[in-house]
Structures are given as structure tokens and as C-alpha cells.
GUVO-536950 format. One record per residue: z, x, y of N, C-alpha, C, O, CB in turn; residue in one letter. Coordinates in steps of 0.1 Angstrom, whole numbers, plus 5000, padded with zeros to 4 digits. Each point is the difference from the previous one (the first is absolute). Glycine has a CB too. Example, Ala and Ser with C-alpha at 12.3 -4.5 7.8 and 13.67 -1.06 7.14 Angstrom:
! residues 2
507851324943500049915012500050095012500750105000500549714988a 498150155023500050095011500849925011500150055011497750074983s 
! end
This chain:
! residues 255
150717383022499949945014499449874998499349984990500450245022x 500649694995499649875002499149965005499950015013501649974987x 497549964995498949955009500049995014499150045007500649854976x 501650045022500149965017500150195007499550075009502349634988x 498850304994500250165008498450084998499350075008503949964983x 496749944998498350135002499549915014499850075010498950014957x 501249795032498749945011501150045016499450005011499149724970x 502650295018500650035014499750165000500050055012502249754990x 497550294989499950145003498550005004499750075009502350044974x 497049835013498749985001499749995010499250095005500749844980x 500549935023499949985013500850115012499450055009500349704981x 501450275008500250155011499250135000499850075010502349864986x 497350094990498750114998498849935010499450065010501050024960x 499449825026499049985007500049945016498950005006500449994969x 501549995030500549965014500050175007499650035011502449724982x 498350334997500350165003498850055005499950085009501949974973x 496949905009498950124998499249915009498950055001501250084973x 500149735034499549935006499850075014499050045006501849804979x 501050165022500750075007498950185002499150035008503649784980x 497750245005499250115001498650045003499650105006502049904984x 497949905003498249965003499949955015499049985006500349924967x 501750085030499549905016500250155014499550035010502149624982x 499550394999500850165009498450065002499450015011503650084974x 496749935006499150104999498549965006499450095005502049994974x 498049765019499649985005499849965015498949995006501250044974x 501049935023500150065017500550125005500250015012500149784991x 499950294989499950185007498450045002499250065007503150054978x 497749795003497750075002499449945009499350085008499849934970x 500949895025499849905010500450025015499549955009500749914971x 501050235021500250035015499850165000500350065010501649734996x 497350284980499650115004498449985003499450095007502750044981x 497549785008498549995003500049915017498949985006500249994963x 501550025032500149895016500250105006499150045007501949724991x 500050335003500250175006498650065001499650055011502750014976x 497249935006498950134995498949955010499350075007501249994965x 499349775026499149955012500349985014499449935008499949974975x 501650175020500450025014499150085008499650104994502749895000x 497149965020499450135003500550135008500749985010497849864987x 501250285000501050115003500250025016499250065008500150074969x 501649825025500449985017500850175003501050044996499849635003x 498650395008501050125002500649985014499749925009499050254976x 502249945012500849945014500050115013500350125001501449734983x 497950055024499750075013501450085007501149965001496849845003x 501450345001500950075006500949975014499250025010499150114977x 502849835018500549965006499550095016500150125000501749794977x 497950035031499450105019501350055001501149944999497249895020x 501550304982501350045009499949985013498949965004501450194984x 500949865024499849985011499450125009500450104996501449734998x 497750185015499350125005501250095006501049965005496649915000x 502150254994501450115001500049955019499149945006500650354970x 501949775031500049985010499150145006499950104991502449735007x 497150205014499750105004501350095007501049965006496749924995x 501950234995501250124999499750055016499050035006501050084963x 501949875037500350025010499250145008499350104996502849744995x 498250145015499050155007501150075006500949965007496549955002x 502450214985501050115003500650015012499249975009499850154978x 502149925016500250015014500850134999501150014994498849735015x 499350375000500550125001501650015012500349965011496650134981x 503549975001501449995011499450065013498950075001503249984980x 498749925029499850035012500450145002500750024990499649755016x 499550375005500150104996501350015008500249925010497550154982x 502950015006501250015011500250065012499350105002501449894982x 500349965030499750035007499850185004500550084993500349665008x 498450305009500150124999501350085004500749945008496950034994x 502950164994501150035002500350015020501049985005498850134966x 499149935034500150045012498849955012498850024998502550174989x 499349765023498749905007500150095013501250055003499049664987x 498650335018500750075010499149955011498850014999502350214987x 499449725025499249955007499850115017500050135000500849604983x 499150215028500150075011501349925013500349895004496850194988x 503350055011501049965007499549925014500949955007500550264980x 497249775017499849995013498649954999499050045006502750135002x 498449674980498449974999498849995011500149925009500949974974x 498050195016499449945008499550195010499050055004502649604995x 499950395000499850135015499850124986500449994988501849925042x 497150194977499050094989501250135007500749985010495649904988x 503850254993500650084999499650085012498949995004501549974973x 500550125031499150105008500950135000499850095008499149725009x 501750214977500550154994500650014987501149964996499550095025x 498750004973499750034983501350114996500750085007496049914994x 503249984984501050084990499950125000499350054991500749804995x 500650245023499450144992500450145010500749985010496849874979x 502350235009500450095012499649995018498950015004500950114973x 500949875031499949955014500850115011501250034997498649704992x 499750315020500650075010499849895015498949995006500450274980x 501749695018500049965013500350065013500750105000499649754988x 499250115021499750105017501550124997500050125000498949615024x 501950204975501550085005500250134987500350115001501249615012x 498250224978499950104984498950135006499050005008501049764968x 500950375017499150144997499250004983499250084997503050075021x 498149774976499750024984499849864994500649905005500950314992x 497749784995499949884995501449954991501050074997496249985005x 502549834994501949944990498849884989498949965000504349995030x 497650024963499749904993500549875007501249985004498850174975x 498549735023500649905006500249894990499049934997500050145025x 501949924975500749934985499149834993499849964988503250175024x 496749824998499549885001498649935006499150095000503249934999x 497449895006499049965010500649965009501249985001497349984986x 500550015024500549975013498849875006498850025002502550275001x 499349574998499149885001500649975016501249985002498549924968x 499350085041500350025013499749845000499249944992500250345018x 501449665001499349885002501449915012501150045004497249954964x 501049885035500949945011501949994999500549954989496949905013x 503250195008501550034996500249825000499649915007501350395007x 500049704974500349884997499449924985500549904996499850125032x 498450064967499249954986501249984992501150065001496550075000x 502149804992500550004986499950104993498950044999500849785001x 501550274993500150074991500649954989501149955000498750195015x 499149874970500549924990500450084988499650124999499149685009x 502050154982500250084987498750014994499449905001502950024995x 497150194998499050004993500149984982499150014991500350135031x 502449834975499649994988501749894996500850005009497150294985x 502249654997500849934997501650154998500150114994497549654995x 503450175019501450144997500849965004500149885005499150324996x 501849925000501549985008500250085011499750124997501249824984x 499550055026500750105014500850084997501149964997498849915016x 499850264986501050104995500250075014500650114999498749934973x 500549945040500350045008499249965017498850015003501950154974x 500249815031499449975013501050025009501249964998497249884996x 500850245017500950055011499250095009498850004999503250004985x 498650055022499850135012499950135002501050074995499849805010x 497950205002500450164996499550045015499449935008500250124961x 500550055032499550105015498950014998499350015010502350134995x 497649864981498750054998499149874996499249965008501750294984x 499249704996499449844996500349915007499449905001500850144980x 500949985027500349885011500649884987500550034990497150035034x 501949794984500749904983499149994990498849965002502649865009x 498950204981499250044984500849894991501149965002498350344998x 499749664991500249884986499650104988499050065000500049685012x 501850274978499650064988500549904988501149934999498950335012x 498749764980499749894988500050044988498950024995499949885018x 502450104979499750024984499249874994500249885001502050264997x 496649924993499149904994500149994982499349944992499050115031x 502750034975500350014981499450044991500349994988500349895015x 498050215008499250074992500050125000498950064997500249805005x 502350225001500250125009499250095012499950115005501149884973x 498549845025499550035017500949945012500349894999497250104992x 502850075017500249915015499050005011499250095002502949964995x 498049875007499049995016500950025013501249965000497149874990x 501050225020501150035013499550015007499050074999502350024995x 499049835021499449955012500550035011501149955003498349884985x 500250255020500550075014499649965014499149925006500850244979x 500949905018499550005020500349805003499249955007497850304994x 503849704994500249825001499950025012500250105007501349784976x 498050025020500949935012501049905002500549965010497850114995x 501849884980501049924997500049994988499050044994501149865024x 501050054976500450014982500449814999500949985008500850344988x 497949584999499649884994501549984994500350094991496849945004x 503749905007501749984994499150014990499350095003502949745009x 497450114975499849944987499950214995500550024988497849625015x 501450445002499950164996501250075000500250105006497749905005x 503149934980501450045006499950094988498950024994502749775021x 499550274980500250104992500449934985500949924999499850245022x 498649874968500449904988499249854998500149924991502250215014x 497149865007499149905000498949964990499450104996501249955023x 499149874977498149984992499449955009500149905006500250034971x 498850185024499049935009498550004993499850094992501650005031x 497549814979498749964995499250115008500450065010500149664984x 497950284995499250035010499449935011500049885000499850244984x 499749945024499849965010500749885007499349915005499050194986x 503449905009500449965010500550115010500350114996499949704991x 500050145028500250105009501550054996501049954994497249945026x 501650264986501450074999500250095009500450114997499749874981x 499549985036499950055012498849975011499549904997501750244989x 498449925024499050025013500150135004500950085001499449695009x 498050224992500350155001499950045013499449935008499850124972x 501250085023500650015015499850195000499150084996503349665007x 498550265003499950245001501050035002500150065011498150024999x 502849894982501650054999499850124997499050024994502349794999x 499750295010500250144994498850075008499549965010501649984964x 498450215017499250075005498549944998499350034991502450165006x 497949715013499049914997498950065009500550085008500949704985x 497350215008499050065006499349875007499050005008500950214974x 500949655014499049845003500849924992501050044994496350015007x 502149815001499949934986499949994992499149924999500650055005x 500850064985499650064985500649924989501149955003498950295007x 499849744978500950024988499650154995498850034998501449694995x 500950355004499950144987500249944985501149994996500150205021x 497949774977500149974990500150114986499350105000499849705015x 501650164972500450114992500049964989500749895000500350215012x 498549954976500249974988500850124994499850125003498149734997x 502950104992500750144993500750014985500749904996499850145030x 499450064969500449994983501250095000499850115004497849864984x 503350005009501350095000500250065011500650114999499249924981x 499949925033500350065013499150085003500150065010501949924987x 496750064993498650035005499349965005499449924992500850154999x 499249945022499249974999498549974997499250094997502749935009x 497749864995498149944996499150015007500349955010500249914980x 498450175010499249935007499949875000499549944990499650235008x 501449755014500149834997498149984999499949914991503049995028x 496150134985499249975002499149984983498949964999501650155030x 500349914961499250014984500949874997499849954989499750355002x 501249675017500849874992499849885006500149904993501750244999x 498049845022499749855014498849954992499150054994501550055035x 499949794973498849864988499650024991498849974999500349955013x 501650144979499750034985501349984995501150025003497050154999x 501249774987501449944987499750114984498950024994501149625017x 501350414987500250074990500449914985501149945000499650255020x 498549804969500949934986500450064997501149944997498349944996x 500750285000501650014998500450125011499350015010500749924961x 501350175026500250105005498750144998499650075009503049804988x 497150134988499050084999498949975013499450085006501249924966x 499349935029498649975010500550055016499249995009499649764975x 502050285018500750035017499350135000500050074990502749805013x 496850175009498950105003501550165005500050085010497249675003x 503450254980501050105004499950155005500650085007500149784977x 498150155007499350145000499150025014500150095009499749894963x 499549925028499150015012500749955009499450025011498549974981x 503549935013500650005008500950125007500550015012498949784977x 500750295000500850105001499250105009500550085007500849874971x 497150055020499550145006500249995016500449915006497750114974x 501450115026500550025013498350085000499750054990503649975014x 495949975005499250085006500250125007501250025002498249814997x 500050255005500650165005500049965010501050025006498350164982x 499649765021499349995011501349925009500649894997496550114991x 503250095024500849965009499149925011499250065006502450134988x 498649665007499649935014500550005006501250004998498049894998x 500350135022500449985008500549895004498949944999500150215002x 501949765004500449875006500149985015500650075008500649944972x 497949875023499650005011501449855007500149914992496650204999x 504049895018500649895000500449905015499350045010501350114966x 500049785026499649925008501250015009500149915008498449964978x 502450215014501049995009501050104997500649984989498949795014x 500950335002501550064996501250024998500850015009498250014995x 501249974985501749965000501450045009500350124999498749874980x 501649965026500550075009501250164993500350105006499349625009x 500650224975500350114993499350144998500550114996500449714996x 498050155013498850114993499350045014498850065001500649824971x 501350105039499850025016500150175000498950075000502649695012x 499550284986500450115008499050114995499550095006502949834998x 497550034976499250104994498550045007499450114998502149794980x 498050015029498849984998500150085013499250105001500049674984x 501850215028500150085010500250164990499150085000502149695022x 499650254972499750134993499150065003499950095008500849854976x 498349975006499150064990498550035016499350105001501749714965x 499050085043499450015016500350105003499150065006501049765002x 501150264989500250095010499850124994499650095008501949785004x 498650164971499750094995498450024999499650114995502749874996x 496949945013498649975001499750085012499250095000500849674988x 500450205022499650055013500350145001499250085005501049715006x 500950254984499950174998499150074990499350105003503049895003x 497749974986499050034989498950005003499250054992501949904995x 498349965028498549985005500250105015499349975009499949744980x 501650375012500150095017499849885008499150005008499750254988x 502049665004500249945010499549855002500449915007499650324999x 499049784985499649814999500649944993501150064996497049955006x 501749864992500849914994498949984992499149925003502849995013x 498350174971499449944986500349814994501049944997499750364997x 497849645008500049894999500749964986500050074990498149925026x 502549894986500649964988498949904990498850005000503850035014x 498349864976499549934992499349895015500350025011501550034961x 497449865026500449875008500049894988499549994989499250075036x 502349864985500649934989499449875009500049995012502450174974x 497049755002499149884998500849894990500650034991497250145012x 502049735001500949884991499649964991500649914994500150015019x 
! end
């Protein structure tokens, strides 16, 4: 090899080991400047505060199956559910319904939301309204003195709108509504069901509407039907023989 050449290999050795001494001494140099850092840790980021948790809202309960109000707000019952003998009767009968006396012409209203399954005329109820309510009850209103167009047959009618005036059609004793609750053509005591609301069917008082008392009342009443004339001459006349000759007093009848 040639002189020029050893001194050109010489200088690239040593440009080399120059090179490498500087590497190394600035790796040490920026690991000691590292090392004098001071130890910063790092702060935990705030979370945002949770929202507050809605407040429950319990569902609303549903409506009840059966609302039963009074056919005649305001006027109080005066012949009860239950066994009844009137002046002209030898035996007591079952008097199917109640009996709410009051000025001819009141309002008679539906006591429960239904349909008209029947309105019309009889010798005995005189004009009557009858109410399917979908709870396999109807309601049924007697002795009208008039039937309300909107009570037609097939109708929906609300509670407590009118569906008649009450008057003393048929075998009436006064003023009256005969009011009726009934389950398959049985009937209730309406008096376990007026202003009381049922939630479901289980809760309808069926049982205790169904009972009958033994006890026959007498019925005191305010006028005689003319249908029920002659009986009463009967029953006068079978009285006065049965007394040798006097006239066995009857009921008196009071309004």
C-alpha cells in the first residue's frame, strides 16, 4: 500500500472514532439533563359530576273496571232491597231493586258508563231504561215519567248523564225511580254498589249482593194504583167479615 492511501485510511478511522465519541457523548449528556428533571406527575383529569338520576315514575293505576254512581243524586232511598209485602199483597215477594221517591220531573241519570239494551213500556214498570255496563252487570230504571231521546236502544250513554224524569208510570205507588242492579238477569242489591268504584271484577260485592234477608217488611205507600183498586176493595171486604161486621183497619198509607 502507498503512503497516500495508509494516511487516507487513517483519517477515515479517525473521523470514525471521532464521530462516535460525540454519539455517545451526547446520549450521556441528554441522559443526565433527563435525570435532572424534576418528577412532575400527572394530575388526574375532574370528571364531570354524574347527572342526578330521574325519579321514578310509577305508572298510573288503571281505570277501575266498574264506577257505580246514584241514579237520583242528592234524594236518599225509601224502599229497600229485599223482601216486601204491599197493602193489596197476602204474602210477602222479593222487591228486586230500590225505590228513590222524589219531585216528578228530577233527573234520572245513568249510574255507570254503557249501552241501551233496552227502553220501552210495560203494565207493571211503566217506561223503564236498561243498561249494559261490560261487566256482566246492567242497571234498570222504572216507573219514568219520561225516557230522554239520547236512551234509545243501542245507544252509549255516560255516567251521570240523564236518561229519563222520574214520574209513576205503570204500577206506581208516587214518584219514584225503581232502581236495579243485576248479574245475568239476577238480581243485586243496588245498595252494595251506589258510589263505590270496583278495580277489578274480583272486587264486585256479588255475594253480598246476592243475599236476601228472611224478614218480610211491610210497605207503607202514598197512593194506590188504580190497578190495585179493586184488590184492596177485596181484601176491605174480606176484613169486615172476618171482624162480624166491622171493617178491619188497613195499612195507612203516608208519602
Amino acid at each position: 500500500m502507498s503512503s497516500k492511501s495508509s494516511s487516507a485510511t487513517d483519517r477515515v478511522r479517525h473521523f470514525g472514532l471521532e464521530t462516535a465519541a460525540a454519539v455517545v457523548l451526547g446520549l450521556a449528556a441528554v441522559t443526565v439533563a433527563y435525570a435532572a428533571l424534576p418528577d412532575v406527575k400527572q394530575k388526574p383529569v375532574a370528571s364531570a359530576p354524574a347527572a342526578p338520576a330521574a325519579p321514578a315514575v310509577e305508572p298510573a293505576p288503571p281505570p277501575p273496571v266498574f264506577e257505580c254512581g246514584n241514579p237520583v243524586p242528592g234524594q236518599l232511598i225509601n224502599s229497600p232491597f229485599g223482601l216486601r209485602r204491599l197493602p193489596w199483597e197476602d204474602h210477602g215477594r222479593l222487591h228486586e231493586g230500590v225505590d228513590i221517591a222524589g219531585p216528578t220531573g228530577t233527573k234520572v241519570v245513568a249510574v255507570a258508563d254503557g249501552i241501551v239494551v233496552r227502553a220501552g213500556e210495560s203494565p207493571s214498570y211503566g217506561r223503564y231504561v236498561e243498561i249494559e255496563h261490560g261487566v256482566g252487570l246492567t242497571s234498570f230504571y222504572a216507573h219514568l215519567g219520561k225516557i230522554e231521546r239520547v236512551a234509545r236502544k243501542g245507544a252509549y250513554v255516560e255516567a251521570g248523564k240523564p236518561i229519563g224524569r222520574m214520574g209513576s208510570s205503570g204500577t206506581s205507588t208516587g214518584p219514584h225511580v225503581h232502581f236495579e242492579i243485576r248479574q245475568d238477569d239476577k238480581p243485586l242489591n243496588p245498595l252494595v254498589f251506589m258510589n263505590r268504584e270496583f278495580a277489578t271484577v274480583a272486587d264486585l260485592p256479588l255475594k253480598l249482593g246476592a243475599y236476601v234477608s228472611p224478614r218480610v217488611r211491610i210497605a207503607y205507600v202514598s197512593e194506590i194504583p188504580e190497578s190495585k183498586k179493586a184488590l184492596m176493595e177485596a181484601k176491605a171486604a174480606k176484613g169486615k167479615k172476618g171482624k162480624g161486621g166491622k171493617v178491619r183497619q188497613t195499612l195507612r198509607f203516608n208519602s
